[in-house]
OpenMM code with the backbone's topology and positions (N, CA, C; nanometers):
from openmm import Vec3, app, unit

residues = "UNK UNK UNK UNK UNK UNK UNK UNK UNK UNK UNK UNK UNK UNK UNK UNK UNK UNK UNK UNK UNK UNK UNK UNK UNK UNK UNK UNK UNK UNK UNK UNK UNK UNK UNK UNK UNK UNK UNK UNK UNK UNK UNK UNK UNK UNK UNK UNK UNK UNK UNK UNK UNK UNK UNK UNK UNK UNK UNK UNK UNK UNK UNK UNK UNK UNK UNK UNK UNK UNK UNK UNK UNK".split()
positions = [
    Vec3(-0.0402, -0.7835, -0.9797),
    Vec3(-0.0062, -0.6464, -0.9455),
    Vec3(0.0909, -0.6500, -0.8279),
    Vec3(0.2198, -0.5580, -0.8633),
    Vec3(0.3076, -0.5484, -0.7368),
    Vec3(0.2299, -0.4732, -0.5846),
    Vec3(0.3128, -0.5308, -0.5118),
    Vec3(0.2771, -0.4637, -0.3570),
    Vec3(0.2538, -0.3159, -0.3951),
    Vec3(0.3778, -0.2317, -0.4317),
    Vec3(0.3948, -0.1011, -0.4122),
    Vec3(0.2526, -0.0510, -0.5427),
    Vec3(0.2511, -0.1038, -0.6546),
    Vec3(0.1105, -0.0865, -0.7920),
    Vec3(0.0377, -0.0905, -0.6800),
    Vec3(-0.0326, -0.1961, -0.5797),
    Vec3(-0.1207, -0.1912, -0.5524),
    Vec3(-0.1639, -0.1343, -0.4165),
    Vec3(-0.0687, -0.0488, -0.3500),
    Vec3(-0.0556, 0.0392, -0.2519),
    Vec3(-0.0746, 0.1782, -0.3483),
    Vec3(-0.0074, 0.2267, -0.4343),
    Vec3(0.0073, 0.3514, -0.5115),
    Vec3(-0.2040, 0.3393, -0.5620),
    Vec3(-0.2192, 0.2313, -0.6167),
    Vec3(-0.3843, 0.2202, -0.6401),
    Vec3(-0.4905, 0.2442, -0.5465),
    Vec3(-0.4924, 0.1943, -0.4405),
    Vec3(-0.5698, 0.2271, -0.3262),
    Vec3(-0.5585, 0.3560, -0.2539),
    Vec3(-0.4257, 0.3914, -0.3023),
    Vec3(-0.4316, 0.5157, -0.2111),
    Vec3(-0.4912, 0.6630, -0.3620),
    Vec3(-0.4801, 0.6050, -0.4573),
    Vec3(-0.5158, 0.6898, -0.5827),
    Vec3(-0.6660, 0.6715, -0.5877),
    Vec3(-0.7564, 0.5579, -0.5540),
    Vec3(-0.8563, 0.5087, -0.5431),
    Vec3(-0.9684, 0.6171, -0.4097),
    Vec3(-0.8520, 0.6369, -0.3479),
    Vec3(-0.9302, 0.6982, -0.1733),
    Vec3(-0.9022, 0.8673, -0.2018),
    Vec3(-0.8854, 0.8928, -0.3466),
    Vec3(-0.8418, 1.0192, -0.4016),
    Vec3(-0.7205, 1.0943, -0.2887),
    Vec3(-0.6650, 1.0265, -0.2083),
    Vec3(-0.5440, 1.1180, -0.1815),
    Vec3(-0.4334, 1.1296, -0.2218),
    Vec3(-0.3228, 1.2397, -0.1733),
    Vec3(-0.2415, 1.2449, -0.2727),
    Vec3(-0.1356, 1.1549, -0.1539),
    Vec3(-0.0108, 1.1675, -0.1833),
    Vec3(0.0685, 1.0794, -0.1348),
    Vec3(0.1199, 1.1236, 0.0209),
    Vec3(0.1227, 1.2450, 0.0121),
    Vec3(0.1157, 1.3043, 0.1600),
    Vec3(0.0177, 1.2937, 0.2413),
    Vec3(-0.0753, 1.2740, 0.2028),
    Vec3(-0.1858, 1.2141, 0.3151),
    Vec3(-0.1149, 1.0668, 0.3950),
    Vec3(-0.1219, 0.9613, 0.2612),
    Vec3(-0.0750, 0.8128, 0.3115),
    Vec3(0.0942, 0.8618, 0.4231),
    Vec3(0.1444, 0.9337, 0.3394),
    Vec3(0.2702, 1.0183, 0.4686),
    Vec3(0.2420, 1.0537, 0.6214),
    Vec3(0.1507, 1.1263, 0.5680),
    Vec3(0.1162, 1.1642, 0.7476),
    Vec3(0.0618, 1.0724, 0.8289),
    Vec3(-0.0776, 0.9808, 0.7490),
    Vec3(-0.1311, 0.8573, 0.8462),
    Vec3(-0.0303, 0.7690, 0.8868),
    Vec3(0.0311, 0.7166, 0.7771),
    Vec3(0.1378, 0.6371, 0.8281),
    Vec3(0.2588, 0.6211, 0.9190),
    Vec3(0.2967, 0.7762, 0.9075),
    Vec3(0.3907, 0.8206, 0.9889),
    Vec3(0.5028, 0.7585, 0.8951),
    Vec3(0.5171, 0.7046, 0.8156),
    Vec3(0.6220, 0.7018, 0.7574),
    Vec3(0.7408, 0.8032, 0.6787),
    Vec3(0.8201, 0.8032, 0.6155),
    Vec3(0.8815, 0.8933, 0.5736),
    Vec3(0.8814, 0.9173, 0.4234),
    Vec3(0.7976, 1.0168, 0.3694),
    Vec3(0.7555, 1.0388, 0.2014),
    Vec3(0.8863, 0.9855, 0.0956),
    Vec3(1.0213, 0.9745, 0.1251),
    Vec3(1.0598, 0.9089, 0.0457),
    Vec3(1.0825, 0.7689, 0.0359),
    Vec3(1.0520, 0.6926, 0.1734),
    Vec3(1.0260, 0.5778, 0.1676),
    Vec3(0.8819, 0.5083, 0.0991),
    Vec3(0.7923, 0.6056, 0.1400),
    Vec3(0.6221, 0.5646, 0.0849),
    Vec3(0.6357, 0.5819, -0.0676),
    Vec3(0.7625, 0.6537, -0.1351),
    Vec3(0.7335, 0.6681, -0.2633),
    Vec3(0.8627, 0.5356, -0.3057),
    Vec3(0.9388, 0.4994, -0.2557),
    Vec3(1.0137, 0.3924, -0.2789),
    Vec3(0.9172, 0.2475, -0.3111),
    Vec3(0.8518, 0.2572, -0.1538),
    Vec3(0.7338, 0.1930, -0.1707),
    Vec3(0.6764, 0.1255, -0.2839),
    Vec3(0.6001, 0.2478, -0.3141),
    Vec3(0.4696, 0.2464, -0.4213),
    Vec3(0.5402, 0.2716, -0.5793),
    Vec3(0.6968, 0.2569, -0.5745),
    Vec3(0.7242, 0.2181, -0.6811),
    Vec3(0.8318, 0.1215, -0.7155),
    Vec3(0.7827, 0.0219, -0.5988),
    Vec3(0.8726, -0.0816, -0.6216),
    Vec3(1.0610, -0.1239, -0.6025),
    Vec3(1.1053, 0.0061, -0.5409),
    Vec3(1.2812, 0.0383, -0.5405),
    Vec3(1.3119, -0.0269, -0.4309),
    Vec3(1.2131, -0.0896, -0.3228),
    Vec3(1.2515, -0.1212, -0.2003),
    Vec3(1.1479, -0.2751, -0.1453),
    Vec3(1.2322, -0.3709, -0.0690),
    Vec3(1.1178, -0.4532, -0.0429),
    Vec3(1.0965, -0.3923, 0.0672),
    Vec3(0.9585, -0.3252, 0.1187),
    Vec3(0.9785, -0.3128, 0.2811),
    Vec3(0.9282, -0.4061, 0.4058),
    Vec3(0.9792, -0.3561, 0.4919),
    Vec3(0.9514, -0.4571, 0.6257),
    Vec3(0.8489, -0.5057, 0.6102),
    Vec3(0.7376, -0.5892, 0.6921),
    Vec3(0.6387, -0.6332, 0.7542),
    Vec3(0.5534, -0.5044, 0.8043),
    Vec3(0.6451, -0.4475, 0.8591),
    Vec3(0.6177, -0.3393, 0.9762),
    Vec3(0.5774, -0.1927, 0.8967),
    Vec3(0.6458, -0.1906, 0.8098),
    Vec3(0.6290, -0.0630, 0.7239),
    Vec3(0.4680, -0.0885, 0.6703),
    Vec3(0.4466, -0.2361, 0.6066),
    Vec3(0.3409, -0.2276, 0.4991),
    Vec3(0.2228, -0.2198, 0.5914),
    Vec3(0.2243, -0.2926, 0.6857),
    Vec3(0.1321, -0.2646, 0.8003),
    Vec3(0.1227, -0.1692, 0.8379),
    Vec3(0.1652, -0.0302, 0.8551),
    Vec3(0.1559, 0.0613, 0.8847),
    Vec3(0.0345, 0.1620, 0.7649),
    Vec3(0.0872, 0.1298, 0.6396),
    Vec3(0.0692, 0.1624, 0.5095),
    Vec3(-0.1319, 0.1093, 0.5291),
    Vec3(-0.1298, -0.0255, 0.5621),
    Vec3(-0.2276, -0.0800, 0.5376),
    Vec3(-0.3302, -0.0167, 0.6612),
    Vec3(-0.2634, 0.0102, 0.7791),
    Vec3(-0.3672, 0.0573, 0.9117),
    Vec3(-0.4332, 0.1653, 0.8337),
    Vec3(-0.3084, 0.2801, 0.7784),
    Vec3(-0.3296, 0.4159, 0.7323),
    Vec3(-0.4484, 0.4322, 0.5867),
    Vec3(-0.4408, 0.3152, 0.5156),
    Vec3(-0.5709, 0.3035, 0.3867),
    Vec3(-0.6688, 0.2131, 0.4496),
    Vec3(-0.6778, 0.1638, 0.5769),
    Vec3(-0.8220, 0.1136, 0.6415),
    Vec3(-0.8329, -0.0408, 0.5250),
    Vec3(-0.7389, -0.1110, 0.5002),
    Vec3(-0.7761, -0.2001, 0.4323),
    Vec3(-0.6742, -0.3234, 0.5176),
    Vec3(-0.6981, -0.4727, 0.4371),
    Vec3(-0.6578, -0.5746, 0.5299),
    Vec3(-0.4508, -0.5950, 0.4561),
    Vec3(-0.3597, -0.6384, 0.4949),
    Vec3(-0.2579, -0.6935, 0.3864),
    Vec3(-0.2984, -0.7488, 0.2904),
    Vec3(-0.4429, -0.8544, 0.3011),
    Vec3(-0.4493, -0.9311, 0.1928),
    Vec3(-0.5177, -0.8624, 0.0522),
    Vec3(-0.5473, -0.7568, 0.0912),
    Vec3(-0.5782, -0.6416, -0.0257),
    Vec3(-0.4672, -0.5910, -0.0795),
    Vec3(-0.3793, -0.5351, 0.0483),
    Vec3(-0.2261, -0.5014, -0.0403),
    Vec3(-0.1632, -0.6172, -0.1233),
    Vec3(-0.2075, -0.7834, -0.0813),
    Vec3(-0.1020, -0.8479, -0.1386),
    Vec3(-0.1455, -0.8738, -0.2611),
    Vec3(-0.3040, -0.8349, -0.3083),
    Vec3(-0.3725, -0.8682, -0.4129),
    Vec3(-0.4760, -0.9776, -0.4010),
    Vec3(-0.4762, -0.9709, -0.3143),
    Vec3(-0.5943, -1.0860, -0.2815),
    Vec3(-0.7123, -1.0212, -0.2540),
    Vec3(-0.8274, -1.0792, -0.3404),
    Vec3(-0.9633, -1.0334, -0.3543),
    Vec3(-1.0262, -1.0611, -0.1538),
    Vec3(-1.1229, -1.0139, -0.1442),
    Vec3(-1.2105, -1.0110, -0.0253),
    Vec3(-1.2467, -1.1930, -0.0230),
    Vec3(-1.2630, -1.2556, -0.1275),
    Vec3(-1.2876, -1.3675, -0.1029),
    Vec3(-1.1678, -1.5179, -0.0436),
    Vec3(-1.0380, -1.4073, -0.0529),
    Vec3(-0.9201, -1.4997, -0.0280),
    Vec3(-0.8498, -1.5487, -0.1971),
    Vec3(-0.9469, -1.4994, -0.2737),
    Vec3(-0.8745, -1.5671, -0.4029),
    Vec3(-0.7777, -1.4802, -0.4396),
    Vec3(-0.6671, -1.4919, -0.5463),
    Vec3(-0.5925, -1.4273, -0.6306),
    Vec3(-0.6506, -1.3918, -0.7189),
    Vec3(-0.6471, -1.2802, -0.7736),
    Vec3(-0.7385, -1.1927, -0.9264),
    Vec3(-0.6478, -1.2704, -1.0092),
    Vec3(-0.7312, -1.2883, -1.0989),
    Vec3(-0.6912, -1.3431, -1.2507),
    Vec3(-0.6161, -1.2439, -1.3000),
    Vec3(-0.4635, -1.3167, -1.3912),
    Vec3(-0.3754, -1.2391, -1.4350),
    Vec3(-0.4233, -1.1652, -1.5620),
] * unit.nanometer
topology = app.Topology()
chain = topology.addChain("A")
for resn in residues:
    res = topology.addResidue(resn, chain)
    for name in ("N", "CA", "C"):
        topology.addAtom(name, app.Element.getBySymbol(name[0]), res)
């Protein structure tokens, strides 16, 4: 699963809509939707922001299970 699939999932998962992840993040709604559909690689700094704002670790955004593994394709 891409970064932005699996940012657009967690935040669909925490039932908000995309303006929520907007406002926590402080980012800018057409970047968060660039984002979460893949049009952009973003910074370090952006996804971290993304990740403070859904209370989860990067290694969830990067697809990595809680145990450190990669999910089976």
């Amino acid at each position: 699963m891409s970064l932005g699939t699996q940012i657009r999932k967690t935040r669909i998962d925490l039932g908000w809509q995309q303006k929520r992840l907007v406002e926590l993040s402080g980012l800018d709604q057409r970047m968060v939707s660039a984002i979460e559909w893949d049009r952009v690689d973003p910074r370090l700094s952006k996804v971290l922001k993304i990740a403070v704002a859904l209370d989860v670790s990067l290694d969830v955004l990067c697809g990595h299970t809680p145990g450190g593994k990669r999910p089976a394709a």
